[in-house]
Backbone bond lengths (Angstrom), bond angles and torsions (degrees), N, CA, C in turn:
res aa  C-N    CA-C-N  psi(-1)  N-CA   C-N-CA  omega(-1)  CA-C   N-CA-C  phi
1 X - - - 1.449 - - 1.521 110.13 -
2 X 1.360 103.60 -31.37 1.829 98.33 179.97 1.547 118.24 -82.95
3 X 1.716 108.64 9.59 1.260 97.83 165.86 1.400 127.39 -115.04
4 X 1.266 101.20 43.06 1.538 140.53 -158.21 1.646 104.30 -107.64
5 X 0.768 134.46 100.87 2.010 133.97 155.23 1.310 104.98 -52.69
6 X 1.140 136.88 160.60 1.410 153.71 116.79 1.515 118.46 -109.50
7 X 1.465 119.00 130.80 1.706 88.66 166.36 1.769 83.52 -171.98
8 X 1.130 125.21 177.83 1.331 147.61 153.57 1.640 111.20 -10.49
9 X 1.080 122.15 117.12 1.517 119.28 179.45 1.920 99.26 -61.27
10 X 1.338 146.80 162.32 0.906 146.77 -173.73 2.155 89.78 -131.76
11 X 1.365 109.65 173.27 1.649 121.71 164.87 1.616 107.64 -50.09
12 X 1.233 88.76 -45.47 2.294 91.29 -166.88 1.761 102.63 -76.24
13 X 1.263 131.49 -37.56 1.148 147.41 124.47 1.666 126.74 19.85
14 X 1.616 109.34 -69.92 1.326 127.34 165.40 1.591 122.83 -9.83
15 X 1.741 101.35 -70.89 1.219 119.80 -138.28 1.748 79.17 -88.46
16 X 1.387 142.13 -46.19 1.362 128.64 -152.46 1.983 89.60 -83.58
17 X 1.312 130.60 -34.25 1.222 143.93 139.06 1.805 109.10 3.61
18 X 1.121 92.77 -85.67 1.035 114.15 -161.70 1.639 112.17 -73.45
19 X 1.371 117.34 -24.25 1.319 136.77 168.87 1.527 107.35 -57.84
20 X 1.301 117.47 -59.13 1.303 129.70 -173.24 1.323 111.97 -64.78
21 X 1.929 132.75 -23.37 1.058 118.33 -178.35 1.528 88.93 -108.88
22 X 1.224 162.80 -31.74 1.218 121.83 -178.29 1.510 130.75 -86.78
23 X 1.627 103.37 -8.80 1.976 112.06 136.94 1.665 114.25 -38.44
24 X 1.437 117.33 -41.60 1.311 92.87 -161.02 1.872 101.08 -106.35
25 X 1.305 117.94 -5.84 1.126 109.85 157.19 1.723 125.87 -103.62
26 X 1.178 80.77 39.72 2.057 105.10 168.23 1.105 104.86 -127.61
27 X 1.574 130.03 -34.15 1.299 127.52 -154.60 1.599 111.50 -106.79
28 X 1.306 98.50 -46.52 1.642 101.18 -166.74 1.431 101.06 -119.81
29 X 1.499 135.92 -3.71 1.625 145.42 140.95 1.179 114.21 -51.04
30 X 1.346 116.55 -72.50 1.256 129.22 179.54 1.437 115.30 90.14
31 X 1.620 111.77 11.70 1.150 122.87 150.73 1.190 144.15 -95.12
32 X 1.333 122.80 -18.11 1.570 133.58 170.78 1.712 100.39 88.12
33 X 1.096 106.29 -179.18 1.767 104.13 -177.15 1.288 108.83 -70.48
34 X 0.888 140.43 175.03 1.437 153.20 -151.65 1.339 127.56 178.30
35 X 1.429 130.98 76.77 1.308 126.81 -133.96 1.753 110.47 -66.60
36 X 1.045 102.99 -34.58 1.715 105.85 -174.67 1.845 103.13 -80.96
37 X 1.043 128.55 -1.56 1.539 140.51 162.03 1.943 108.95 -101.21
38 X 0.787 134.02 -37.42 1.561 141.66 -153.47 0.955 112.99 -129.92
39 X 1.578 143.15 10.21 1.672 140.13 -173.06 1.440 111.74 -74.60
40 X 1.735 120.56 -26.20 0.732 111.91 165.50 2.084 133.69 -66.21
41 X 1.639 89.26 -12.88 1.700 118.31 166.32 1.821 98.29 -33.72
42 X 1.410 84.49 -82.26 1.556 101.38 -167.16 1.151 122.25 -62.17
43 X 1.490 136.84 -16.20 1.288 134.09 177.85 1.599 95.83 -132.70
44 X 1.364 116.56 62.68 1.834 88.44 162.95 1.334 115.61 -78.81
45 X 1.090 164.34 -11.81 1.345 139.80 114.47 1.449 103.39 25.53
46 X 1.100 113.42 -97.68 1.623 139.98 -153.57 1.643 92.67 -47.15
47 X 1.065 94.14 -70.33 1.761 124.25 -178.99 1.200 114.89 -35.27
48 X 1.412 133.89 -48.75 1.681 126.87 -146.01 2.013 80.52 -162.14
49 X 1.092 153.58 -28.75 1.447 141.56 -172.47 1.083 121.78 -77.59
50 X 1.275 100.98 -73.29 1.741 114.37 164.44 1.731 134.32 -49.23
51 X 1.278 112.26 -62.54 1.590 106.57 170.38 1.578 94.27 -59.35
52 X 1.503 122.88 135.02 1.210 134.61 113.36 1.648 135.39 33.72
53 X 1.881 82.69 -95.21 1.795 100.91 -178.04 1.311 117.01 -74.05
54 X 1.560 110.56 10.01 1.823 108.16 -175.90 1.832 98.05 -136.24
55 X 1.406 107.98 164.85 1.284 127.74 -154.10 1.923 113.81 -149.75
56 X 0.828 114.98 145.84 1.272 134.55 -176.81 1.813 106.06 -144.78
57 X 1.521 104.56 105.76 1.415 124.96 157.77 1.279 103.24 -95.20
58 X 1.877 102.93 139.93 1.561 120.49 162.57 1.542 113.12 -114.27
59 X 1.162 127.30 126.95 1.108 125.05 174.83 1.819 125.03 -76.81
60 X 0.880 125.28 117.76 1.791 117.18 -173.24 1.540 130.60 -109.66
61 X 0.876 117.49 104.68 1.134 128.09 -172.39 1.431 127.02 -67.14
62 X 1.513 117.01 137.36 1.890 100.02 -150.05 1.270 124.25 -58.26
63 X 1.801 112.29 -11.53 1.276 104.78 173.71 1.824 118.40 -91.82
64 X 1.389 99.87 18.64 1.741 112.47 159.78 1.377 94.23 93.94
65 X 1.350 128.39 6.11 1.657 118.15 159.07 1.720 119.83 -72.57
66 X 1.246 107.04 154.51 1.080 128.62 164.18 1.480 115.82 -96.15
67 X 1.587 91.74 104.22 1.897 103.02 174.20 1.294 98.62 -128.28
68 X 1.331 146.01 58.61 1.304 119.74 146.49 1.917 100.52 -176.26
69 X 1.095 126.10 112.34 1.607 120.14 162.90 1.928 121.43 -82.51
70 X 1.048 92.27 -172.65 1.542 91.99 150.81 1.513 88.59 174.54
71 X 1.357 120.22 174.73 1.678 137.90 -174.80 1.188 127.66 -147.81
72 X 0.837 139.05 157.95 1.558 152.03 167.72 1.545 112.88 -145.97
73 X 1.779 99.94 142.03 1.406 106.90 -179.58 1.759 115.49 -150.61
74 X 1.019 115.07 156.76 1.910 93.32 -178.39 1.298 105.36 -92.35
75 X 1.720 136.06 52.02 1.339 112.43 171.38 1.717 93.79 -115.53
76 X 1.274 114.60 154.04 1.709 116.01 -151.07 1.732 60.36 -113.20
77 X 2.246 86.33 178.45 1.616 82.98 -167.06 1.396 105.79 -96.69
78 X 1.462 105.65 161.12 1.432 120.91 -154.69 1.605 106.41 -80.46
79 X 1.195 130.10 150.40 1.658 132.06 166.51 1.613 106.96 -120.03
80 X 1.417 113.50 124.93 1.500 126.94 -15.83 1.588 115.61 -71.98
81 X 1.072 113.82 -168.50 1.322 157.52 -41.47 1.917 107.94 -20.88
82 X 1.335 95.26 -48.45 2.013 95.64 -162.61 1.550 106.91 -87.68
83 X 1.021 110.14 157.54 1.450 124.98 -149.29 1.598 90.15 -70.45
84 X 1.579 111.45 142.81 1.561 120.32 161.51 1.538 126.40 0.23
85 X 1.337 90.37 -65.12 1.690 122.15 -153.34 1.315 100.32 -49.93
86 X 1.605 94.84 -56.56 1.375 106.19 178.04 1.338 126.81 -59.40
87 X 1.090 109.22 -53.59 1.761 109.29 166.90 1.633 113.28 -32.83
88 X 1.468 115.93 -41.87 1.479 107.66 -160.72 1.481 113.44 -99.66
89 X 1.689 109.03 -17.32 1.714 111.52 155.31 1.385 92.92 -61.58
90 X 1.166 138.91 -98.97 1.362 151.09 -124.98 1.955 107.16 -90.41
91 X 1.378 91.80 55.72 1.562 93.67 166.55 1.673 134.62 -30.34
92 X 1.457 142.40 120.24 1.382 124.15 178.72 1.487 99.72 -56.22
93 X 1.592 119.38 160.41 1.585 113.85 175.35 1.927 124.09 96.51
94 X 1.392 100.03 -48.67 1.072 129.73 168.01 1.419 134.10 -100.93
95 X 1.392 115.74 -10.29 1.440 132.71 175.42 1.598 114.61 -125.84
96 X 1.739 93.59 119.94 1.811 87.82 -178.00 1.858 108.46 -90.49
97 X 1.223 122.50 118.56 1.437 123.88 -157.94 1.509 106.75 -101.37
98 X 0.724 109.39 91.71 1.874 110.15 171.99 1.196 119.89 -33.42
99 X 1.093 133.86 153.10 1.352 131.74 166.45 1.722 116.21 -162.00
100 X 1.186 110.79 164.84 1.948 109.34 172.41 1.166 104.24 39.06
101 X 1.415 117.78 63.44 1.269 124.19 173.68 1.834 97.21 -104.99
102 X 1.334 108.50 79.02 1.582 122.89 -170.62 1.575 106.99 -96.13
103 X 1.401 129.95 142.82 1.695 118.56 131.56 1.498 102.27 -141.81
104 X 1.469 113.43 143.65 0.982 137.61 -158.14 1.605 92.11 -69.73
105 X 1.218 122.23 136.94 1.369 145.54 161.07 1.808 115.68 -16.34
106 X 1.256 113.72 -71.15 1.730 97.58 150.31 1.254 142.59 -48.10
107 X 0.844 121.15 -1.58 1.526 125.44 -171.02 2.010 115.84 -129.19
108 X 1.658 85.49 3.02 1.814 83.09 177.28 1.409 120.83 -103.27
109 X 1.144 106.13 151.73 1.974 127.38 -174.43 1.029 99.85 98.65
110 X 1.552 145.04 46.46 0.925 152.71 -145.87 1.567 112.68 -154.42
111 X 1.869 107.32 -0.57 1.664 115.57 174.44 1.633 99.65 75.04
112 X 1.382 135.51 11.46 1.774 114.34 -156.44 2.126 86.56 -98.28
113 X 1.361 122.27 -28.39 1.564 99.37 -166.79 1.577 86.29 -84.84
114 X 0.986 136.60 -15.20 1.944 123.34 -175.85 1.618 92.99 -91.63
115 X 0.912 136.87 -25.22 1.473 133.07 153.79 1.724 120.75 -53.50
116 X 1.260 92.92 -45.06 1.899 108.56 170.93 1.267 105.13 -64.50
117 X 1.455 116.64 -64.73 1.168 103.99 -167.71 2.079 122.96 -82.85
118 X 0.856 126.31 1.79 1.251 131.47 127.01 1.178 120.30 -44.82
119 X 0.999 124.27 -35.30 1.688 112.72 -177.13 1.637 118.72 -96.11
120 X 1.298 104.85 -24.67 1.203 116.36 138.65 1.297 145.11 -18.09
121 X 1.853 92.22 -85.42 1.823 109.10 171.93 1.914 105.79 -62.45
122 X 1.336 110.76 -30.32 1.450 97.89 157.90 1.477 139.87 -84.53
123 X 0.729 102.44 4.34 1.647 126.10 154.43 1.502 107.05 -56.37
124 X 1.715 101.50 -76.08 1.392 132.70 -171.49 1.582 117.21 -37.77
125 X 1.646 89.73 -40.73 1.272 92.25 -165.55 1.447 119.97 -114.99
126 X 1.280 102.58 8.05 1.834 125.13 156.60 1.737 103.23 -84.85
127 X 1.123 125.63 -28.88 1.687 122.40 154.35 1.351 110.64 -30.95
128 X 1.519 109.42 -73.06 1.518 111.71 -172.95 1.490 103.53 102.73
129 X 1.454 110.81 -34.37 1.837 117.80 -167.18 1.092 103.19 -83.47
130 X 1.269 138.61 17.98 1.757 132.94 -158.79 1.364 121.89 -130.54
131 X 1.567 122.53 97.23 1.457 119.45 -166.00 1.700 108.02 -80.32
132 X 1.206 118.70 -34.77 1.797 130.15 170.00 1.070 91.47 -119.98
133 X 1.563 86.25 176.10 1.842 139.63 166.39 1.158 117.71 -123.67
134 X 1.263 132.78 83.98 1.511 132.38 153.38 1.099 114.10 -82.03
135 X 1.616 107.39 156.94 1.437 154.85 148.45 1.385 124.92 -130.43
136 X 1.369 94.50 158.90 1.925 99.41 154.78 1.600 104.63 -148.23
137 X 1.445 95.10 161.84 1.583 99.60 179.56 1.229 104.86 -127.72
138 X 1.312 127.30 -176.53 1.352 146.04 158.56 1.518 105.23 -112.62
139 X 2.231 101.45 104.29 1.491 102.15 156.60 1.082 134.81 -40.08
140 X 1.308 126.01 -29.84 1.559 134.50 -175.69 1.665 108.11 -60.62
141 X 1.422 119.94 -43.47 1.822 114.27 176.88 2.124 103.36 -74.01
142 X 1.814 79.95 129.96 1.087 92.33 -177.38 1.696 116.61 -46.55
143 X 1.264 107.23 132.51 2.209 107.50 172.13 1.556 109.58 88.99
144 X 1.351 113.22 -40.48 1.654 119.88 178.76 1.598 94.56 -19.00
145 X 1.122 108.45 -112.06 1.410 130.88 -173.44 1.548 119.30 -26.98
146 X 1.288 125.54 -47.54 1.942 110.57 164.98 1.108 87.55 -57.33
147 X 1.943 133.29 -54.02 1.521 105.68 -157.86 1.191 129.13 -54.74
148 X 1.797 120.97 -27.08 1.265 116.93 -165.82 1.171 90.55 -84.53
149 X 1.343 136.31 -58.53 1.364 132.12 179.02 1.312 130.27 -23.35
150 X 1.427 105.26 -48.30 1.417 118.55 164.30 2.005 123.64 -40.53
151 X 1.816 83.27 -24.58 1.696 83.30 -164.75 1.319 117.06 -121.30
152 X 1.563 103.09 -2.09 1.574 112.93 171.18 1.254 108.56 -172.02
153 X 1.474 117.13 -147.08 1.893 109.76 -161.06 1.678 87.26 -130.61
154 X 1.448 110.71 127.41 1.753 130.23 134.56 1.713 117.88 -36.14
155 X 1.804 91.48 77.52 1.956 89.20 169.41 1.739 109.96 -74.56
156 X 1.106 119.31 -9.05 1.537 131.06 -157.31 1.262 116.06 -141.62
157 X 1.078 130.31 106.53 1.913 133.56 174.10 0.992 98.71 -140.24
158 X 2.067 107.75 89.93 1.678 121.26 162.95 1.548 111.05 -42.14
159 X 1.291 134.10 -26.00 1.341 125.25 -172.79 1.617 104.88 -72.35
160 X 0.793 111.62 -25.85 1.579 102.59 169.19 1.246 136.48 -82.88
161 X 1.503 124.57 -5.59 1.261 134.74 160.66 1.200 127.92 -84.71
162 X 1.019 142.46 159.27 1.401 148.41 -177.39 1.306 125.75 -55.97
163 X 1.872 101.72 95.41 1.850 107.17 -169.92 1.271 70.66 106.25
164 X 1.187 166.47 -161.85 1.401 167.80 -46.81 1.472 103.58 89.87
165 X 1.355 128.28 -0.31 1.721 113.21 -165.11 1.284 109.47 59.60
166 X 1.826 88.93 -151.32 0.924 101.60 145.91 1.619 160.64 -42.36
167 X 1.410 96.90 -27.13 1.495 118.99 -169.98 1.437 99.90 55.95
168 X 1.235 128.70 53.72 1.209 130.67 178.90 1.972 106.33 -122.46
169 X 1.397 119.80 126.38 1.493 98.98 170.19 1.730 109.35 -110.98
170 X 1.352 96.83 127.59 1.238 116.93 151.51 1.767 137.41 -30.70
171 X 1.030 125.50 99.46 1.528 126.71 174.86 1.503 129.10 -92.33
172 X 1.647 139.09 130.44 1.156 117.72 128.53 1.209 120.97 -93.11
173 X 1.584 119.08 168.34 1.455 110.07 176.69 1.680 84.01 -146.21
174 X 1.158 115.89 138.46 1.854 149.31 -155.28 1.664 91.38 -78.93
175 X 1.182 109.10 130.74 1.349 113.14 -153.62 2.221 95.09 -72.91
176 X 1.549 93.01 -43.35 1.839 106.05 168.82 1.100 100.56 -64.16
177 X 1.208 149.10 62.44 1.675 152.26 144.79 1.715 93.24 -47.25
């Protein structure tokens, strides 16, 4: 694991970036890109470089690959798709929202996305502007869910409401991780 980088996605960065998340929303999604879910896929630039309050980590692997991202951004989650509630806990501006918290299939059990996301919530919380941390996952990818669990509390599990929703569960994770 210590011969592992993490740090700031850079311009040259992008393209192995961007490799790694639409592998894993082909592979272990099982949806393929999806532009109104994934736009931030194709331009993280736009997404996580440019504004400021958001971030894009690449993870590097000692032989100089890129296997693993993760992100942060201040938009809380949007209604619709996710239920009300949520929209009005998790304000955009005020909520640092995780996201593409990926590592490519060789390289996992290996501590590198709880390494990411630590670096993350310190990100988050060198902002200063950030009252939460949201996420959500999809139970369906194998580990998601102990992992988030592992790192904070399920305010939201669409599978339990009527129709399942989304089947998507909801995360905060405590900004002092």
């Amino acid at each position: 694991m210590r011969d592992y980088i993490i740090r700031p996605a850079g311009q040259d960065d992008l393209g192995g970036a961007r490799a790694v998340m639409l592998d894993t929303v082909y592979r272990d999604f099982g949806t393929g890109y999806v532009p109104r879910w994934h736009g931030d896929i194709v331009d993280p630039e736009a997404a996580y470089l440019v504004p400021d309050r958001h971030t894009l980590l690449v993870v590097i692997a000692p032989g100089g690959e890129i296997v693993g991202t993760g992100a942060l951004d201040s938009r809380g989650p949007a209604h619709p798709p996710n239920p009300r509630e949520l929209a009005e806990r998790y304000p955009s501006g005020e909520t640092a929202q995780l996201r593409r918290v990926y590592t490519h299939p060789d390289h996992r059990r290996r501590g590198l996305a709880r390494r990411v996301v630590a670096e993350l919530l310190d990100f988050a919380a060198a902002d200063g502007g950030y009252r939460s941390v949201y996420l959500h996952t999809d139970p369906a990818v194998p580990g998601a869910e102990p992992f988030w669990r592992s790192l904070g509390k399920a305010v939201l599990d669409e599978r339990d409401g009527p129709g399942g929703g989304q089947r998507i569960v909801h995360f905060e994770i405590p900004l002092g991780y």
